[in-house]
C-alpha positions as CSV (number, residue, x, y, z in Angstrom):
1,X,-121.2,116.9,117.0
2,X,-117.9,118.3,115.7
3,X,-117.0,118.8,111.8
4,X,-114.4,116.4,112.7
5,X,-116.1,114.3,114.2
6,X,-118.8,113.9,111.5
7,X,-115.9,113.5,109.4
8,X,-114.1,110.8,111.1
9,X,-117.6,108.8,111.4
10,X,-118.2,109.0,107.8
11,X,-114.8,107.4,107.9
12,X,-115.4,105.0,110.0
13,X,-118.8,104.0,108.9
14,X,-117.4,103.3,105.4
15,X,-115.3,101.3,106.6
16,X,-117.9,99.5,108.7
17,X,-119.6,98.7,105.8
18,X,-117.1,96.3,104.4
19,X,-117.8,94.0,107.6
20,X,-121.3,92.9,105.8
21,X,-124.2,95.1,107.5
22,X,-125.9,96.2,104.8
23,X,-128.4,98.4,107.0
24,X,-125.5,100.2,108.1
25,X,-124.3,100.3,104.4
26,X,-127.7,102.0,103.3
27,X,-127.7,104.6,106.0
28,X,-124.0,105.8,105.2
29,X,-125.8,106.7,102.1
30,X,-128.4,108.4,103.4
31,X,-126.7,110.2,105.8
32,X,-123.8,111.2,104.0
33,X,-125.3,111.9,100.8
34,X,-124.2,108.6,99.4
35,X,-126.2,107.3,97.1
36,X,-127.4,102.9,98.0
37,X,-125.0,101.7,94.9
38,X,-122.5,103.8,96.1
39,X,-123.1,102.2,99.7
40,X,-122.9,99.1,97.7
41,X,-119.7,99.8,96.2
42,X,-117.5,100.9,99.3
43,X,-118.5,97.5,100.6
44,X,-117.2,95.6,97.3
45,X,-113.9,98.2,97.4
46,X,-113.1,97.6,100.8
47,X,-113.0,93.7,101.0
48,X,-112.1,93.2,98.2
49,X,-109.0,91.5,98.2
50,X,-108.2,91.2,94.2
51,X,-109.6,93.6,92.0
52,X,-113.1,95.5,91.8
53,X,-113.7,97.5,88.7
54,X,-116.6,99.8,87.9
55,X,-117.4,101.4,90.9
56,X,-119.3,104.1,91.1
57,X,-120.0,106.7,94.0
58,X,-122.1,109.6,94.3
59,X,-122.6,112.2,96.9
60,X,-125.5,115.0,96.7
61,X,-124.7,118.7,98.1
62,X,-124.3,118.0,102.1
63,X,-122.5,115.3,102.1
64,X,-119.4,113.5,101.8
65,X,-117.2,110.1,102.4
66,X,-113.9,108.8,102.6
67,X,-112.8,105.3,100.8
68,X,-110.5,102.9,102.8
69,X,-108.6,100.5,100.6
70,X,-106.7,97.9,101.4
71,X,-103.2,99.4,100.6
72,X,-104.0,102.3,102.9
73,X,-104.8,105.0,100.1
74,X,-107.5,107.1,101.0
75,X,-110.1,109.0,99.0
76,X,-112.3,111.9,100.3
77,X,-114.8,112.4,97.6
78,X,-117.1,116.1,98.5
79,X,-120.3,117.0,97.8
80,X,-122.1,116.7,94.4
81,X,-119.6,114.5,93.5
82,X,-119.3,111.2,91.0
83,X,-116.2,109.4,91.1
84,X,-116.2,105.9,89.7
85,X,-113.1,103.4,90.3
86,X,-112.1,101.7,87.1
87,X,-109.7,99.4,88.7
88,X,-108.1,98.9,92.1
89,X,-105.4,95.7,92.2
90,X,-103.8,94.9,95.1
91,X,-101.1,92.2,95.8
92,X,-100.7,92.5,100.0
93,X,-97.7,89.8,100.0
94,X,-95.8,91.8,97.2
95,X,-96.8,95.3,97.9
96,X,-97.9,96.2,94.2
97,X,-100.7,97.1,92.4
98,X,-102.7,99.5,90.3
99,X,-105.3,102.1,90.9
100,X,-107.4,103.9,88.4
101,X,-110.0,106.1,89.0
102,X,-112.4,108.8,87.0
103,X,-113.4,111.7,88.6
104,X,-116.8,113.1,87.0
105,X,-117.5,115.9,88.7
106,X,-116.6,117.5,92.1
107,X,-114.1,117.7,94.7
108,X,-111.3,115.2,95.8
109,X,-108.5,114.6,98.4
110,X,-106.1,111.5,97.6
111,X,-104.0,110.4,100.1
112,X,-101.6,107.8,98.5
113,X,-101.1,104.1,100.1
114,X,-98.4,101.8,99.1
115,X,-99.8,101.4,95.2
116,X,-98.8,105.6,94.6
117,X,-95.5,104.7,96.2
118,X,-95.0,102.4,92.5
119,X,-96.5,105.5,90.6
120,X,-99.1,103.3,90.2
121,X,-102.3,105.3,90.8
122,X,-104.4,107.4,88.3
123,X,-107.0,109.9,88.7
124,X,-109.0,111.0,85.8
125,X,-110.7,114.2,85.6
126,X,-112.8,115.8,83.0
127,X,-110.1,117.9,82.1
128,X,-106.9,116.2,82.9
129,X,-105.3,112.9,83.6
130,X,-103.4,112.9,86.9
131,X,-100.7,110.3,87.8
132,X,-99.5,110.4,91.4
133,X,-96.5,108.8,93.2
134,X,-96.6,108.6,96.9
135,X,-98.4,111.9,97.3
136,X,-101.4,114.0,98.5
137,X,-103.4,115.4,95.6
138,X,-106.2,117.8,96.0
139,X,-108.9,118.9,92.8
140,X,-111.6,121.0,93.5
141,X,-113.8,119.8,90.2
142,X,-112.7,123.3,88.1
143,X,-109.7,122.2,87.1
144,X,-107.3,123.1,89.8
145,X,-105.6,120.4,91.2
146,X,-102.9,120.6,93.7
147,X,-100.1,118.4,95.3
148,X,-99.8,118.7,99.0
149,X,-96.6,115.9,99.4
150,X,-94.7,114.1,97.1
151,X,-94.8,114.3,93.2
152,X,-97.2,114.1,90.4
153,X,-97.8,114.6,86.5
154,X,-101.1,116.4,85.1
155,X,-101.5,115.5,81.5
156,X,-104.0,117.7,79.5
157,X,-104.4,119.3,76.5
158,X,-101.4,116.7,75.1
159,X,-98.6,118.7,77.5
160,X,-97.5,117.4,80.8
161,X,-96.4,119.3,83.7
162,X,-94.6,117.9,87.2
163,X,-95.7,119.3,90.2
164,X,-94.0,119.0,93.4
165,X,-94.6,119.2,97.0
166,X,-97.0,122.0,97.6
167,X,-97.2,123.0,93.6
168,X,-100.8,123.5,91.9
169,X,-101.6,123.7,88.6
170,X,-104.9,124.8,86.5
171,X,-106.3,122.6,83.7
172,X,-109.0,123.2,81.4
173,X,-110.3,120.6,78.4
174,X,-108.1,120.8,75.3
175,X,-105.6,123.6,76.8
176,X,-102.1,122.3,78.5
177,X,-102.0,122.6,82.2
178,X,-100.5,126.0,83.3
179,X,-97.1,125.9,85.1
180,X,-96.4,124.9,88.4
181,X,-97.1,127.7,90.8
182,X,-98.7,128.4,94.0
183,X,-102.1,127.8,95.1
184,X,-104.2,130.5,94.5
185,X,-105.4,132.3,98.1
186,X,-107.5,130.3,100.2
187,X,-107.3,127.5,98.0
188,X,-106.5,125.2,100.8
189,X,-108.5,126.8,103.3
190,X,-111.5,126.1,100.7
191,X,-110.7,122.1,99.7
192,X,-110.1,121.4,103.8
193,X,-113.7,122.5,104.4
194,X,-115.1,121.1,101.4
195,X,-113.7,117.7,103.1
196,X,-115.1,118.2,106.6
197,X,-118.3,117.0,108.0
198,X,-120.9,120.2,108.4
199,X,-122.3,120.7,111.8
200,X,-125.0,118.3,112.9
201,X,-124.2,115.5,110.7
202,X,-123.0,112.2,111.8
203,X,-121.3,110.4,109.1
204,X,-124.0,107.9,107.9
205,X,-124.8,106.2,110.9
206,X,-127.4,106.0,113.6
207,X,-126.9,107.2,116.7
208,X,-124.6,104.4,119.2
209,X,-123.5,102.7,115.6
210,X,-120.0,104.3,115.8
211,X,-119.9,102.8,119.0
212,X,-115.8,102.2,120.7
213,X,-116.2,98.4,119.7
214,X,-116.9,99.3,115.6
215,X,-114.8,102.0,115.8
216,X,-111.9,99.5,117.0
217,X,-113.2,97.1,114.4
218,X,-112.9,99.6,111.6
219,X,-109.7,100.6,112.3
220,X,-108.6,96.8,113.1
221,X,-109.5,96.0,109.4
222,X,-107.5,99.2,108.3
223,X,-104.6,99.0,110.3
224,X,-103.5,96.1,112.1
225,X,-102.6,95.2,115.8
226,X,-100.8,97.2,118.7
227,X,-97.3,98.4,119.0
228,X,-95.9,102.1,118.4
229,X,-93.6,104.8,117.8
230,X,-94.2,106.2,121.4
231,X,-96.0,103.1,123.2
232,X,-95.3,100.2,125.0
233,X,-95.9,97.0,126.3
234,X,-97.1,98.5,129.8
235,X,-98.9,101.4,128.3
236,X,-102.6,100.9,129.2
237,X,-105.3,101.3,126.5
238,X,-106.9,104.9,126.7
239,X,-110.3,105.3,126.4
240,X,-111.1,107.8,123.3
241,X,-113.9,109.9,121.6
242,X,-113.4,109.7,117.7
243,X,-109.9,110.5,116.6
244,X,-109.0,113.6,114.6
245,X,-106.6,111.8,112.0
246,X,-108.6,113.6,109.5
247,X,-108.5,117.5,110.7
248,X,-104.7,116.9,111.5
249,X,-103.7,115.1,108.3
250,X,-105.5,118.2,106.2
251,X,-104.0,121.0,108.0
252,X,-100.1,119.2,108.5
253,X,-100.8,118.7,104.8
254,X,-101.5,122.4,104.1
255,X,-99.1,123.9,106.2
256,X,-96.5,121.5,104.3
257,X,-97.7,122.8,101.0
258,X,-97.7,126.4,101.7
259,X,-94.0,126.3,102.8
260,X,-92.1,123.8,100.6
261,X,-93.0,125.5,97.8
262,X,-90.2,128.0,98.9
263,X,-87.9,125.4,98.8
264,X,-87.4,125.8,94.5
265,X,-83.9,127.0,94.3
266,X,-84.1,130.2,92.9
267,X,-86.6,131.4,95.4
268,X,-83.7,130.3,98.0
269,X,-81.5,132.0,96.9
270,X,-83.1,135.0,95.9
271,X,-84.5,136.1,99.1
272,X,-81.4,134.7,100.7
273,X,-79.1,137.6,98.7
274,X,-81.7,140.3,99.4
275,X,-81.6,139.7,103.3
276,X,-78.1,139.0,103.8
277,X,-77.1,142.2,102.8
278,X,-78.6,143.8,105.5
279,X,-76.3,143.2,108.0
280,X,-76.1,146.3,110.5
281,X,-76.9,145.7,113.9
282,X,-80.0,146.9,115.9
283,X,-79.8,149.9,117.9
284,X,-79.2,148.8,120.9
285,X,-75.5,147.2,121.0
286,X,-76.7,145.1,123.5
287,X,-79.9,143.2,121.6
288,X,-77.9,140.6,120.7
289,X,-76.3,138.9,123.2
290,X,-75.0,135.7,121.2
291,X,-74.1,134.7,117.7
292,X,-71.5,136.6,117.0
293,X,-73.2,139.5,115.7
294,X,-76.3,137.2,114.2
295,X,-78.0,139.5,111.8
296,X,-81.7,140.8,112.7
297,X,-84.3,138.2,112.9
298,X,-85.4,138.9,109.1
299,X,-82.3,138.2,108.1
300,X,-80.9,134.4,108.3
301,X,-78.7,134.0,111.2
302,X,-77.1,130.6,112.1
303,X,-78.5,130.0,115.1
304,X,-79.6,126.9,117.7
305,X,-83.2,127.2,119.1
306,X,-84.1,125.4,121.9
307,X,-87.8,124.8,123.7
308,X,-90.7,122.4,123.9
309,X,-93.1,120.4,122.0
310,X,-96.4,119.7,122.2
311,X,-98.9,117.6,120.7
312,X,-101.6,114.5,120.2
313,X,-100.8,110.4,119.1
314,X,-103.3,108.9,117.8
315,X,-102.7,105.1,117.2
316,X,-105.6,103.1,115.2
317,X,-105.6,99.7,116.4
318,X,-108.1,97.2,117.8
319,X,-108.3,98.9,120.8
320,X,-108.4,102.5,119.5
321,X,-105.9,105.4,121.8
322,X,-105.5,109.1,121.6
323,X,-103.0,110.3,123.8
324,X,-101.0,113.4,125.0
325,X,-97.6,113.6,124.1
326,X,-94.9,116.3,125.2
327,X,-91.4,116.9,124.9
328,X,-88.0,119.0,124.1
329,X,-86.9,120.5,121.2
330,X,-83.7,121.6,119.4
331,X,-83.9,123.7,116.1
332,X,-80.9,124.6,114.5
333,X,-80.2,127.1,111.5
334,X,-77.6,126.5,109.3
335,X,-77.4,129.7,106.7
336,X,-74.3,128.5,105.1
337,X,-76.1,125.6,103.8
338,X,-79.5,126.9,103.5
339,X,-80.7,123.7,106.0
340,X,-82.9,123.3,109.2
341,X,-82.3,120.8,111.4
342,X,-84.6,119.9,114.3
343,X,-84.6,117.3,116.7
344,X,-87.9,116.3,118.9
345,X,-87.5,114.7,122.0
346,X,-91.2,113.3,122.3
347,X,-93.5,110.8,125.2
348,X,-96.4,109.9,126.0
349,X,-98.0,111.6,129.2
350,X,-100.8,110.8,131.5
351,X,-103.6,113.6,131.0
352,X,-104.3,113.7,134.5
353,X,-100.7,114.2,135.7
354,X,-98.9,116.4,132.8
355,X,-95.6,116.2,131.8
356,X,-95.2,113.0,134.3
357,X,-94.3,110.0,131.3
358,X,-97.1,107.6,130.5
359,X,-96.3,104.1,132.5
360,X,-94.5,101.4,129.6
361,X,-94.7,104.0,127.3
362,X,-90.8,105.3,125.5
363,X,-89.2,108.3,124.0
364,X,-89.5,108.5,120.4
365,X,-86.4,110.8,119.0
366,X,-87.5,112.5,115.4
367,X,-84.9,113.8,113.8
368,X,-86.2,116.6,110.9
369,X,-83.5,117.3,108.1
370,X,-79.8,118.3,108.5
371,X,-77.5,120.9,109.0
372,X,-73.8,120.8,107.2
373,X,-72.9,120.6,103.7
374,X,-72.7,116.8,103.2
375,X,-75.8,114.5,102.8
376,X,-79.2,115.4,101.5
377,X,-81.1,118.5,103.0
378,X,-84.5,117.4,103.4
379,X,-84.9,121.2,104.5
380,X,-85.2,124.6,103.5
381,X,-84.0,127.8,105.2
382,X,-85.2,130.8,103.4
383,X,-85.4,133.2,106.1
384,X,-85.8,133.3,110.1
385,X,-89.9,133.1,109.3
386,X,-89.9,130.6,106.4
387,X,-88.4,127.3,107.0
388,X,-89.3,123.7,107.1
389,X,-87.7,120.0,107.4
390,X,-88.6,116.5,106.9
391,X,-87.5,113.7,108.1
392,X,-84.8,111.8,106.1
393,X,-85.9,109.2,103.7
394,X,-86.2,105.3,105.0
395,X,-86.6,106.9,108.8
396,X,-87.2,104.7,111.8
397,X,-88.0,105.5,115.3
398,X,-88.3,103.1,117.6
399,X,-88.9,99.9,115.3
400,X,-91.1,101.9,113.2
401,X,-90.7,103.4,109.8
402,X,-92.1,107.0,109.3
403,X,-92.0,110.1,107.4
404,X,-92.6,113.8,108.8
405,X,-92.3,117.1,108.4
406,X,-91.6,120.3,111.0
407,X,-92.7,123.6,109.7
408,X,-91.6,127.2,111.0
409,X,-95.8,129.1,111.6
410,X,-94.3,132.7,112.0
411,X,-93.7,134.0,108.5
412,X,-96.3,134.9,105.6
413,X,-95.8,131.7,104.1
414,X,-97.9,129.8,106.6
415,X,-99.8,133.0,107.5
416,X,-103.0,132.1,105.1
417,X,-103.0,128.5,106.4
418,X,-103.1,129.3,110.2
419,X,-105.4,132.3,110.6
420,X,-107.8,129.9,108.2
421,X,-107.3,126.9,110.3
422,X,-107.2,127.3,113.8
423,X,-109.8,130.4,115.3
424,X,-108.6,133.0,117.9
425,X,-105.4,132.7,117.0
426,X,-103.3,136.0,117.2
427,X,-99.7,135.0,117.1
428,X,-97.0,136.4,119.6
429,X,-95.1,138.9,117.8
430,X,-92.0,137.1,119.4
431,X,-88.7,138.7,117.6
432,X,-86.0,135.7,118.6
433,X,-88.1,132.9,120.0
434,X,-90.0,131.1,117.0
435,X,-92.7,128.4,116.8
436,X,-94.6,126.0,115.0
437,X,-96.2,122.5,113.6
438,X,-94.9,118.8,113.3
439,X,-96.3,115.9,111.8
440,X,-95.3,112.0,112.3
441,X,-96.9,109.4,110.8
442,X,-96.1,105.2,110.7
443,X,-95.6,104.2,106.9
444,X,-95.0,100.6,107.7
445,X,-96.2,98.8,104.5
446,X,-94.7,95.3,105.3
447,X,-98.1,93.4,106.6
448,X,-95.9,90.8,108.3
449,X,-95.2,93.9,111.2
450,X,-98.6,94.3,112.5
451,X,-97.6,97.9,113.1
452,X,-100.4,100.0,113.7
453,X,-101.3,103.4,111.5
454,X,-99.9,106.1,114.1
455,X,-100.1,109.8,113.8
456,X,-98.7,112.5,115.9
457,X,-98.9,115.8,115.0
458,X,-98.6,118.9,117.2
459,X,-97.2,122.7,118.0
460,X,-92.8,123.5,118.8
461,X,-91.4,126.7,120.4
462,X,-88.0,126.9,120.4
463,X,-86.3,130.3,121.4
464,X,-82.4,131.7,122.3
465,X,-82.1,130.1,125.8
466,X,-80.7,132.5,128.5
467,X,-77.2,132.2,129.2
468,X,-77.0,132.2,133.2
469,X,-79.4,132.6,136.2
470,X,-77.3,136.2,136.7
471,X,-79.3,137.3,133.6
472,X,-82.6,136.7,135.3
473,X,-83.8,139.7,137.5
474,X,-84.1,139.7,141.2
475,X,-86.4,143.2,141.4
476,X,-89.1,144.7,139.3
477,X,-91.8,143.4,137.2
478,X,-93.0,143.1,133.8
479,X,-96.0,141.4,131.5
480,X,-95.2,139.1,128.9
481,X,-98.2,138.8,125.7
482,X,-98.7,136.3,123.6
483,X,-100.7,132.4,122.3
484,X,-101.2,128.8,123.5
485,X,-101.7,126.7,120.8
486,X,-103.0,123.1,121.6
487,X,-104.0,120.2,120.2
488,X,-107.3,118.8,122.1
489,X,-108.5,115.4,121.7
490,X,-112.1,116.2,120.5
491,X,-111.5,119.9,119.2
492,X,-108.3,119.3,116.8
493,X,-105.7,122.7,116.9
494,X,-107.8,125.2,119.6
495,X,-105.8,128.6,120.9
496,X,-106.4,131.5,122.7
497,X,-104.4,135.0,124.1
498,X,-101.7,134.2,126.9
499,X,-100.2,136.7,129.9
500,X,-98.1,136.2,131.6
501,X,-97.1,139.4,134.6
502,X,-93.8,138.1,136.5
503,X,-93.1,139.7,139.7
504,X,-88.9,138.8,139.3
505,X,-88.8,139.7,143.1
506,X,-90.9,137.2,144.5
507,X,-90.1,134.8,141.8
508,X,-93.6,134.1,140.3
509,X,-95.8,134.9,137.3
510,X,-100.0,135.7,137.1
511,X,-101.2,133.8,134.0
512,X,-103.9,134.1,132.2
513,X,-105.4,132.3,129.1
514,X,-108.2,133.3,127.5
515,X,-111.1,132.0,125.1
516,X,-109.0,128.8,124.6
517,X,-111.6,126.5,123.4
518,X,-114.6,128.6,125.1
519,X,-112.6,128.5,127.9
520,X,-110.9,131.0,130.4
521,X,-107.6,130.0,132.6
522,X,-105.9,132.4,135.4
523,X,-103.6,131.0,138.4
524,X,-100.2,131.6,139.8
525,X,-96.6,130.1,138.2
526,X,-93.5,129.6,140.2
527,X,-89.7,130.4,139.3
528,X,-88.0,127.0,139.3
529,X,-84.5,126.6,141.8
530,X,-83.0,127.5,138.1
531,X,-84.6,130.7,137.7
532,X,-84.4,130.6,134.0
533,X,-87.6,127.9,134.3
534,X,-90.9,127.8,135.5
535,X,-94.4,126.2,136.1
536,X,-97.4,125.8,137.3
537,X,-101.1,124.8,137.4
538,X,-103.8,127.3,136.8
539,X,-107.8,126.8,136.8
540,X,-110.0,126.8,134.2
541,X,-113.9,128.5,134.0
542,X,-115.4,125.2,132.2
543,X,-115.9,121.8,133.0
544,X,-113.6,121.9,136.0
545,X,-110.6,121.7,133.2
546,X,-107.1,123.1,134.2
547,X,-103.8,123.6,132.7
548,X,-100.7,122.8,133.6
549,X,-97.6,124.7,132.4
550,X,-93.7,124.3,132.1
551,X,-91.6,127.1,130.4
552,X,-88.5,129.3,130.6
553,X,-87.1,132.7,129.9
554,X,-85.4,133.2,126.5
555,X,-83.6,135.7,125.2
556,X,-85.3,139.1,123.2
557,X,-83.5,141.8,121.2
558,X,-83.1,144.2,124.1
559,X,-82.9,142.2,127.1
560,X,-81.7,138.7,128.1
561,X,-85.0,137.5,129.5
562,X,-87.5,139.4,126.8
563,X,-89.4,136.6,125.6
564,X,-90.9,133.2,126.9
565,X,-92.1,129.8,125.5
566,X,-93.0,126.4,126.6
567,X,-95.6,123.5,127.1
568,X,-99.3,123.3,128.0
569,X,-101.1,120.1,129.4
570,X,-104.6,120.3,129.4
571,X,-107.0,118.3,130.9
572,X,-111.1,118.2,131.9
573,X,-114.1,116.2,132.8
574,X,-115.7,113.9,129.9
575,X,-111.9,112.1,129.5
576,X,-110.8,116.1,127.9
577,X,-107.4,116.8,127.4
578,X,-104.8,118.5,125.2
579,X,-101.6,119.3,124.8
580,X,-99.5,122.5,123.1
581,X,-97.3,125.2,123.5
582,X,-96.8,129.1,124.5
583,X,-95.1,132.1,123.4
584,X,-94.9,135.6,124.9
585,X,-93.1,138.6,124.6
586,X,-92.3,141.6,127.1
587,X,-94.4,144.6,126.4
């Protein structure tokens, strides 16, 4: 069984244990190192539909659990941990409440529910006093604490400091928190694997007791009834193996950390005067084939991306669905205004037919930030690596309120997070054609809805697109190198190496795809009637699984056709499947 896996039962199996089975109850403390009046007390905090005070959990070295609350905050409490809730009130029909917690020892991951979006949630530690509006808040038990999305205030040593999206602070007893800085390196890496299942375990339950049917009751209880961002009436129910909410939510949330941080406004603009003075063109007087003499790809040109997207939805309802999704995408780069706007043209697909839209299933549009001088930015553009958007405040797709956020993977920034995060991962050293992760997730808080939780997160590519089918050889060959990237329904983010050797004469392309989740992939691509595209199917060594791919040409600093990108559908025996994109460059 998968860390994430383990993690997600432990989930689950928490939340089982507010339906009344106190056998199952006593074994989510034995097997997640949950002590019986711990067990005890997730029942009382789950159902309970006033107040519960006192509560106390513990966890011993190999083990940890996850709190469900009524509001939808989430707590992930590690191993050797104590936490104890002082008070948890909840008022469903208003939306208001209170939430107060101690944290004794160990580690911690709050994910805030409609009481932090009052600024009505509290986490004591034996250092500090944390308050936390609408935010994700990670303390490894040594004082560090840091906020992966929206704001919070660390009281200690009688001084206050305000940390922001992706800001992290150190606190020891009687001293004032330091200021507001970076994590420290691998910080992130560190508290996502504190929060994950270890190998072998199983979340607290016996084997069969995170069956589909509790499963679907567990999230029922959590969530609410069917409808979505990217579903529909006709869309069939998919049979799953346990979702990977947990894996996604950690790493969207540290790849969001690592890059808004750059968004403070003298970082901007520093970095944004040291690269726009460099200005000369490349060698070649031919490298640049639009923009208007862009500046080199470290600088900050203003510039329109375009590609494909890639990713997993995951809806928790009472019939429980993972499903592909794919897509287009637009990215645009707006250096005057320091903003990033990018547009995600997303659907469901069926895993056995890629790219080929799910039956009563619809698009779902998500729109990141904005490009212009008017409005708010919800982005930052520090440099052709570094940049990130969210999506505007009181956003609704398709019915649906929901927040998000796109993130650029190429530049240092995210560097730490990725190479931590996702194995045999060795980047395309694309110059033009850029990639990276997105995140949605439902935040409808209005129980009258019956909206689901939802959560899509996945991979974008986006790259210069070529400007006519003239540009595209008719004779020679050559061997673009580079990643897939995909999301797989029981693996989370897998990747592996990509070639891709076209033959421009006879208008195809030998791929191959290696160690992508212990799986090898080699077969033949064909130039669409529009040259500038193409696709194909090729085999995989393992589990009779194969990949389907759809991608075009873009444009590279020396030659009109010098890089690649697109989308990967990916599917298996044992219900397997994935989706994600690819990047190469010529050699």
């Amino acid at each position: 069984m998968s860390r994430t896996e383990g993690l997600y039962i432990a989930m689950t199996a928490a939340a089982l244990a507010l339906g009344g089975a106190t056998a199952q109850a006593q074994q989510v403390g034995t097997a997640s190192a949950v002590n019986p009046a711990a067990t005890a007390n997730l029942k009382t905090i789950v159902i309970g539909q006033s107040i519960a005070h006192k509560e106390h959990i513990q966890t011993k070295s190999s083990g940890s659990v996850q709190l469900l609350f009524l509001d939808k905050t989430s707590m992930t409490i590690g191993p050797n941990s104590d936490l104890t809730i002082d008070e948890y009130v909840y008022d469903p029909k208003a939306n208001t409440g209170k939430l107060a917690a101690t944290l004794g020892k160990g580690a911690l991951r709050f994910v805030g529910g409609q009481i932090s979006h009052n600024g009505d949630a509290e986490i004591k530690t034996a250092s500090a006093l944390i308050g936390i509006r609408g935010g994700v808040m990670m303390t490894d038990g040594k004082g560090g604490i840091y906020s992966g999305y929206g704001t919070m205030t660390v009281t200690s040593g009688g001084r206050s400091v305000a940390l922001g999206a992706g800001e992290f602070t150190q606190t020891q007893a009687g001293a004032p928190p330091t200021p507001p800085d970076l994590p420290p390196p691998g910080f992130v890496q560190q508290q996502i694997a504190i929060f994950q299942s270890a190998a072998g375990q199983t979340g607290g339950v016996r084997a069969g007791a995170a069956s589909a049917k509790n499963i679907a009751t567990a999230a029922q209880r959590a969530t609410g009834s069917s409808n979505g961002m990217v579903t529909g009436s006709g869309a069939p129910p998919t049979p799953a193996p346990p979702p990977i909410v947990e894996q996604l939510s950690a790493i969207s949330s540290a790849f969001t950390q690592s890059i808004q941080i750059s968004n403070q406004a003298e970082a901007v603009q520093q970095i944004a005067q040291d690269q726009l003075t460099d200005k000369s063109p490349p060698d070649n007087h031919n490298s640049l084939p639009t923009d208007n003499n862009t500046p080199p790809p470290n600088a900050r040109p203003s510039v329109t991306l375009r590609g494909y997207v890639g990713g997993v939805d995951v809806i928790n309802d009472n019939q429980p669905t993972m499903r592909p999704v794919s897509g287009t995408s637009e990215i645009t780069l707006d250096a005057a205004n320091n903003r990033v706007q990018g547009n995600l043209d997303i659907y469901a697909f069926d895993s056995r037919n890629p790219f080929t839209q799910l039956a009563g299933t619809i698009h779902a549009l998500f729109e990141f930030g904005s490009k212009g001088s008017s409005g708010p930015a919800n982005s930052a553009y520090v440099d052709y690596n570094n940049f990130y958007a969210n999506t505007p405040n009181n956003s609704v797709v398709n019915g649906v309120p929901v927040n998000g956020v796109m993130v650029s993977a190429n530049g240092a920034a995210t560097s730490q997070i990725v190479n931590g995060a996702i194995p045999n991962l060795t980047p395309c050293q694309c110059e033009y054609t850029r990639w990276g992760f997105w995140s949605v997730e439902s935040t409808s808080t209005n129980p009258n809805t019956q909206t689901p939780r939802e959560v899509l997160v996945g991979t974008w590519v986006a790259g210069r697109p070529v400007g006519s089918i003239s540009d595209v050889p008719t004779i020679g060959q050559a061997t673009y190198t580079g990643h897939v990237i995909a999301n797989v329904n029981n693996a989370g983010f897998v990747a592996g190496g990509f070639s891709n050797t076209v033959d421009f004469g006879a208008r195809t392309g030998a791929v191959s795809v290696t160690n992508l989740d212990n799986t090898n992939y080699s077969g033949t691509v064909n130039f669409d009637n529009d040259p500038r595209n193409f696709g194909g199917m090729i085999a995989g060594n393992n589990n009779n699984r194969s990949m389907t791919l759809q991608g075009s040409f873009f444009q590279g600093p020396s030659s009109p056709v010098g890089e690649m990108g697109g989308r990967v559908g990916i599917s298996g025996d044992n219900n397997y499947f994935g989706s994600g994109i690819f990047a190469g460059t010529k050699r």
